[in-house]
C-alpha positions as CSV (number, residue, x, y, z in Angstrom):
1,X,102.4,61.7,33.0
2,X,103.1,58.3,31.9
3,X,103.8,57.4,28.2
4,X,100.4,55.9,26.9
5,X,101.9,53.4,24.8
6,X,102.9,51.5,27.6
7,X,99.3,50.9,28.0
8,X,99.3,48.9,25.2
9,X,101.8,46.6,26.5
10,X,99.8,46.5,29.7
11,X,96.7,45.3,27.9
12,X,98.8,42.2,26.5
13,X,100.3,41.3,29.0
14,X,97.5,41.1,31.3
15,X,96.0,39.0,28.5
16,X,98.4,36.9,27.7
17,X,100.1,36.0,31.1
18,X,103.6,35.7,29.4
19,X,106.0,38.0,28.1
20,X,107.1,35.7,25.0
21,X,103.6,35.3,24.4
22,X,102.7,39.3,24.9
23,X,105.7,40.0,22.7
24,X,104.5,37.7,20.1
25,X,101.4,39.7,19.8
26,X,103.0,43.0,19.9
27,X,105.4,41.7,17.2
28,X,108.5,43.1,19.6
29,X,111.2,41.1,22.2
30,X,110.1,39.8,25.2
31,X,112.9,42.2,27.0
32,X,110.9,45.4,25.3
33,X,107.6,44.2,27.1
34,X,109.4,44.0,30.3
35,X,110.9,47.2,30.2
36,X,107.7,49.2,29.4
37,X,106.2,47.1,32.4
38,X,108.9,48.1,34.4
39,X,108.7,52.0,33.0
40,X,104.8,51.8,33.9
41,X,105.0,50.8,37.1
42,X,107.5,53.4,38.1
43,X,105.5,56.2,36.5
44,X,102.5,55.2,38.3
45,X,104.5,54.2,41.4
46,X,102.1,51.0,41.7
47,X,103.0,47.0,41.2
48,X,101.0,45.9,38.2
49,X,102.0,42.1,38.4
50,X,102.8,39.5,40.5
51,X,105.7,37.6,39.2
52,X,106.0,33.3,39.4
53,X,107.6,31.2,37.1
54,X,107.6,33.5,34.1
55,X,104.0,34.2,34.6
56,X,102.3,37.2,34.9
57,X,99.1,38.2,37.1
58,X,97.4,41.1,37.8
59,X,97.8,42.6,41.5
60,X,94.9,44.7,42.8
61,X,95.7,47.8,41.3
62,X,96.4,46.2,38.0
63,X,92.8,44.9,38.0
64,X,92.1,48.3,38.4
65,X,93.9,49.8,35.8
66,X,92.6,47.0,33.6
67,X,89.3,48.3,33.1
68,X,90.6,51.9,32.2
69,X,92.8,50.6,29.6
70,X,90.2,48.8,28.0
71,X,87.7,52.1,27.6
72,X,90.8,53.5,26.4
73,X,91.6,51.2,23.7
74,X,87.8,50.6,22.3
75,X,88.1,54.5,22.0
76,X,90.9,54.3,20.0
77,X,89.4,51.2,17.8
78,X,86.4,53.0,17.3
79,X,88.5,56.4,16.3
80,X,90.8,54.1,14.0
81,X,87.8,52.3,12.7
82,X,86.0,56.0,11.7
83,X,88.7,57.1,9.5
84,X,90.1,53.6,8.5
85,X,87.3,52.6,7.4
86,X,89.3,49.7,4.5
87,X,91.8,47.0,5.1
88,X,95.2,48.2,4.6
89,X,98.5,46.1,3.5
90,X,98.6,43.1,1.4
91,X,95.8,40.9,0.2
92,X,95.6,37.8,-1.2
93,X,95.6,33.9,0.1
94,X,98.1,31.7,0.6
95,X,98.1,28.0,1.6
96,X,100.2,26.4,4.1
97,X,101.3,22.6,4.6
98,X,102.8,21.6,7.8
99,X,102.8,18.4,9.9
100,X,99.9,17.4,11.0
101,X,100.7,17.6,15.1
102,X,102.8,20.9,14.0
103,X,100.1,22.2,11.9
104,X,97.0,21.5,14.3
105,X,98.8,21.8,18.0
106,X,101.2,24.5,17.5
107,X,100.6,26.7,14.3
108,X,97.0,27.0,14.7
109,X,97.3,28.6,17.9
110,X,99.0,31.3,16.5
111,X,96.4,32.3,13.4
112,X,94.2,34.9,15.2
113,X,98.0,37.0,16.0
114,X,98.7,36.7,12.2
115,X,95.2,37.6,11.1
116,X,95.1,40.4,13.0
117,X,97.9,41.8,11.6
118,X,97.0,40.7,8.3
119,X,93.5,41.2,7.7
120,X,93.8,41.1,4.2
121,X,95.2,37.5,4.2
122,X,93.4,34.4,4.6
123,X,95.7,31.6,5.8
124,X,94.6,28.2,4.6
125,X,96.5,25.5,6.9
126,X,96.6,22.3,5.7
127,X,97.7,19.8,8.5
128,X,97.8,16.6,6.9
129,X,100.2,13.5,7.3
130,X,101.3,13.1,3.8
131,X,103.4,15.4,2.5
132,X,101.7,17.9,-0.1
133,X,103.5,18.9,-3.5
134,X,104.1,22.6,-4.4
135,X,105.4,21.5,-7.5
136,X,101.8,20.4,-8.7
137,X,100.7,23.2,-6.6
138,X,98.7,21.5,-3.9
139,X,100.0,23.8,-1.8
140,X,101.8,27.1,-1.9
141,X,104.4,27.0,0.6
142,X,105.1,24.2,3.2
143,X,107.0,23.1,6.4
144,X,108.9,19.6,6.6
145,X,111.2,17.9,8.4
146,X,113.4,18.2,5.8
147,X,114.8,20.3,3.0
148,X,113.3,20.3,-0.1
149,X,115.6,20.6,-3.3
150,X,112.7,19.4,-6.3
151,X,111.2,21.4,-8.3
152,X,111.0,25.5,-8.6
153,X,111.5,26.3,-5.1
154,X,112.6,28.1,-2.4
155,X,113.7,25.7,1.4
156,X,115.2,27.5,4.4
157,X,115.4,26.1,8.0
158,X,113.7,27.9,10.4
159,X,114.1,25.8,13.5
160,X,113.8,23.1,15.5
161,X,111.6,20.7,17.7
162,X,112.0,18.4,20.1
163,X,110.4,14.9,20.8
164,X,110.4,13.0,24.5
165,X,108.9,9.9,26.0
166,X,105.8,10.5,27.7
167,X,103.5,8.3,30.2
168,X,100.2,9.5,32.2
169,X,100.9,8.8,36.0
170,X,98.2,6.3,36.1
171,X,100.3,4.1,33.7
172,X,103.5,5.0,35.5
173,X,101.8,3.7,38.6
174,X,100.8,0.4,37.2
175,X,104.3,-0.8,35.5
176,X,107.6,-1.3,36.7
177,X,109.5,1.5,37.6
178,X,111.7,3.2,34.5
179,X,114.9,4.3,35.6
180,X,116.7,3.9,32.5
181,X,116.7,2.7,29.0
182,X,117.0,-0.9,29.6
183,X,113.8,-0.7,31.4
184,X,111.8,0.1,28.5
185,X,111.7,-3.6,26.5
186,X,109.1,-4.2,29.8
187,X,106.7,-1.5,28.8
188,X,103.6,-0.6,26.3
189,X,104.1,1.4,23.4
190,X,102.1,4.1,21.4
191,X,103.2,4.5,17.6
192,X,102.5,4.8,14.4
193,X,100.9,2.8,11.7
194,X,104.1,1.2,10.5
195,X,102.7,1.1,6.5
196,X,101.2,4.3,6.8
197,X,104.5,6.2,8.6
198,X,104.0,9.2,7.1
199,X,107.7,10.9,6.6
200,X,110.8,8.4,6.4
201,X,112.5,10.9,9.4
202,X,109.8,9.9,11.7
203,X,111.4,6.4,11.6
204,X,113.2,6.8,15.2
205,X,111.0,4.3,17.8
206,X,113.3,1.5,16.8
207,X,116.3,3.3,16.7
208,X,116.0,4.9,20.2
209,X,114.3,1.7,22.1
210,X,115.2,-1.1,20.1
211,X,112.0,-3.6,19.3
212,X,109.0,-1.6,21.4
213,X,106.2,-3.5,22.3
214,X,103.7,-1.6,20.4
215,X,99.7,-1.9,21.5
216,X,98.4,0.9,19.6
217,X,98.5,2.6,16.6
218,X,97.3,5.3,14.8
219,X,98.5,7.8,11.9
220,X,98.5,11.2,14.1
221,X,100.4,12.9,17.1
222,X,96.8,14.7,18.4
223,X,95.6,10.5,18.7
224,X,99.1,8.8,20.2
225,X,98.8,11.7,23.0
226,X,94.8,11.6,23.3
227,X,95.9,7.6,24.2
228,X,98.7,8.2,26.4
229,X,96.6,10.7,28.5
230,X,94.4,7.8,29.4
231,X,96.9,5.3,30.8
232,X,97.5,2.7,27.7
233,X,101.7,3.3,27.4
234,X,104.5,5.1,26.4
235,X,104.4,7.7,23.5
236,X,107.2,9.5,21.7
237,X,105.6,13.1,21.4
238,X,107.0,16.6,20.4
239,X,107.8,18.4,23.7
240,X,105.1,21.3,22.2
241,X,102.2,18.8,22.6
242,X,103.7,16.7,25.9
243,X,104.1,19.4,27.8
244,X,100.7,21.2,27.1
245,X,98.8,18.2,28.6
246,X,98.7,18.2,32.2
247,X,98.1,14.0,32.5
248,X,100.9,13.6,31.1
249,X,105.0,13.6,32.4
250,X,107.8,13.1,30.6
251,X,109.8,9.8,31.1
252,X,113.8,9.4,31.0
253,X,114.2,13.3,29.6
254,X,117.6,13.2,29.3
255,X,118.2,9.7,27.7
256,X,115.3,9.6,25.5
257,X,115.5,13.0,23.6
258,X,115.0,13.3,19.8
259,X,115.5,17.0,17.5
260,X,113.9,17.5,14.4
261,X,114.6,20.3,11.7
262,X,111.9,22.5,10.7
263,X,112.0,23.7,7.3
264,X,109.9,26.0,5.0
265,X,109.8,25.7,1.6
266,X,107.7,28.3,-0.9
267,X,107.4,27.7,-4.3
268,X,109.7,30.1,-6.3
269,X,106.7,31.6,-7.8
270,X,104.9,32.7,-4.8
271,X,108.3,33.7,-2.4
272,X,108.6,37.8,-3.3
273,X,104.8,38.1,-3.2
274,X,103.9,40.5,-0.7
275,X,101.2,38.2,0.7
276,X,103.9,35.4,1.3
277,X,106.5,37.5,2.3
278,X,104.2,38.5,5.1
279,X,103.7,34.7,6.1
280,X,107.4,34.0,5.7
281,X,108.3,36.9,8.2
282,X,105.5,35.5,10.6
283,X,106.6,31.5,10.6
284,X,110.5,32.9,11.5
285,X,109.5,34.9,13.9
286,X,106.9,32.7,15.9
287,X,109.0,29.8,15.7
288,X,112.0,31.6,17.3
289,X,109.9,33.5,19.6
290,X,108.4,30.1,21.0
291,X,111.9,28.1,20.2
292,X,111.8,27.3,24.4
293,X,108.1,25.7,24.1
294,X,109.1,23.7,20.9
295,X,112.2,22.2,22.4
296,X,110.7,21.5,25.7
297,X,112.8,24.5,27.9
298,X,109.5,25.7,29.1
């Protein structure tokens, strides 16, 4: 008889497609998914995935066994919902300030795996531009590009991102070929709205090209891509928004690559409460479980 809590890593799995992304969910490595995979599948002397480029998909007889897991676990949820019938573990709400691409690309994916862990927490993100003040309490915790050393609190880094150069083909097509960096004073830019740049670390275009040619702004990552996607020029995006759009490649990777610290910072009040602790343990662990997404190693 096989162990029945490999079915539970089945379930994910199948769901997911990807073992960071099944670990993630499971709150466990990425190696422990792979070896209860691997356990399964030799108890039950059947191949449950098909295995390409770090994805996952189900064979034929892991289509089967799809359908049996999932009576299985609504039996269980209804058993755990008869005699758990209230919300367990710490309650409360806690607001979050992040980056606005960081905030609305990346960390909002990942709120239905933190609420359903913690069901008694409501997650308020705030993904905004300007930079929100715990010291006045605007916000109770918050991830910068930076540490923060004012006021009562408490800044740790957490990790980092990366930022490339990225084109749509159609725009690739219709300019001179780039081959390297001296190539770029010839091409269209993307950027920000220079008076309106919202964090002084942001301040790289100039640095890294040298006088773009700018022909549209706008104050957020989601709209710089959203332009880039439809052939207008160049943008310098974070690797976990470039690479998740399909129209768009990434242009002189090597030459052109920018890293940028990720720090959290919780106001000293609010960092042993068991409701933040539970959001500080989350942010760690996503953001090192996804570290290959965020610096563009996918």
């Amino acid at each position: 008889m096989f162990d029945w809590n490999d079915l539970r890593y089945f379930l994910e799995l199948a769901r997911r497609g990807k073992l960071s992304a099944a670990a993630l969910r499971l709150g466990v490595d990425h190696t422990t998914v792979a070896r209860r995979i691997a356990a399964l599948e030799r108890e039950l002397g059947i191949t449950l995935f098909d295995r390409t480029n770090r994805s996952y998909r189900l064979t034929a007889d892991g289509q089967r066994l799809l359908s049996h897991a999932e009576t299985m676990e609504h039996g269980a949820g209804d058993l755990m919902e008869a005699i758990t019938p209230t919300v367990t573990g710490p309650k409360g709400t806690v607001r979050l300030a992040t980056p606005e691409a960081f905030g609305s690309q990346f960390l909002a994916q990942q709120a239905g795996s933190f609420h359903s862990y913690n069901p008694g927490i409501q997650l308020e993100l705030v993904a905004e531009t300007r930079m929100m003040s715990l010291t006045k309490r605007e916000a109770d915790a918050a991830i910068s590009l930076s540490k923060v050393d004012r006021g009562r609190v408490v800044s740790e880094k957490i990790g980092d991102y990366r930022l490339r150069l990225y084109a749509a083909p159609s725009y690739l097509q219709r300019h001179p070929p780039i081959v390297r960096t001296a190539n770029l004073k010839d091409h269209q830019f993307i950027w920000y709205v220079d008076d309106l740049l919202p964090l002084p670390q942001l301040q790289m275009l100039d640095k890294k090209i040298g006088a773009p040619h700018v022909v549209f702004r706008t104050t957020n990552v989601t709209g710089q891509a959203n332009a880039a996607a439809t052939g207008l020029g160049l943008a310098l995006l974070p690797c976990f928004v470039g690479d998740m759009m399909p129209v768009l490649t990434t242009v002189l990777p090597r030459e052109i690559s920018v890293i940028r610290e990720l720090w959290l910072t919780v106001h000293a009040d609010m960092v042993h409460e068991p409701h933040m602790e539970r959001l500080i343990q989350f942010l760690k662990t996503v953001v090192a479980s996804e570290r290959r997404t965020l610096v563009g190693e996918r």
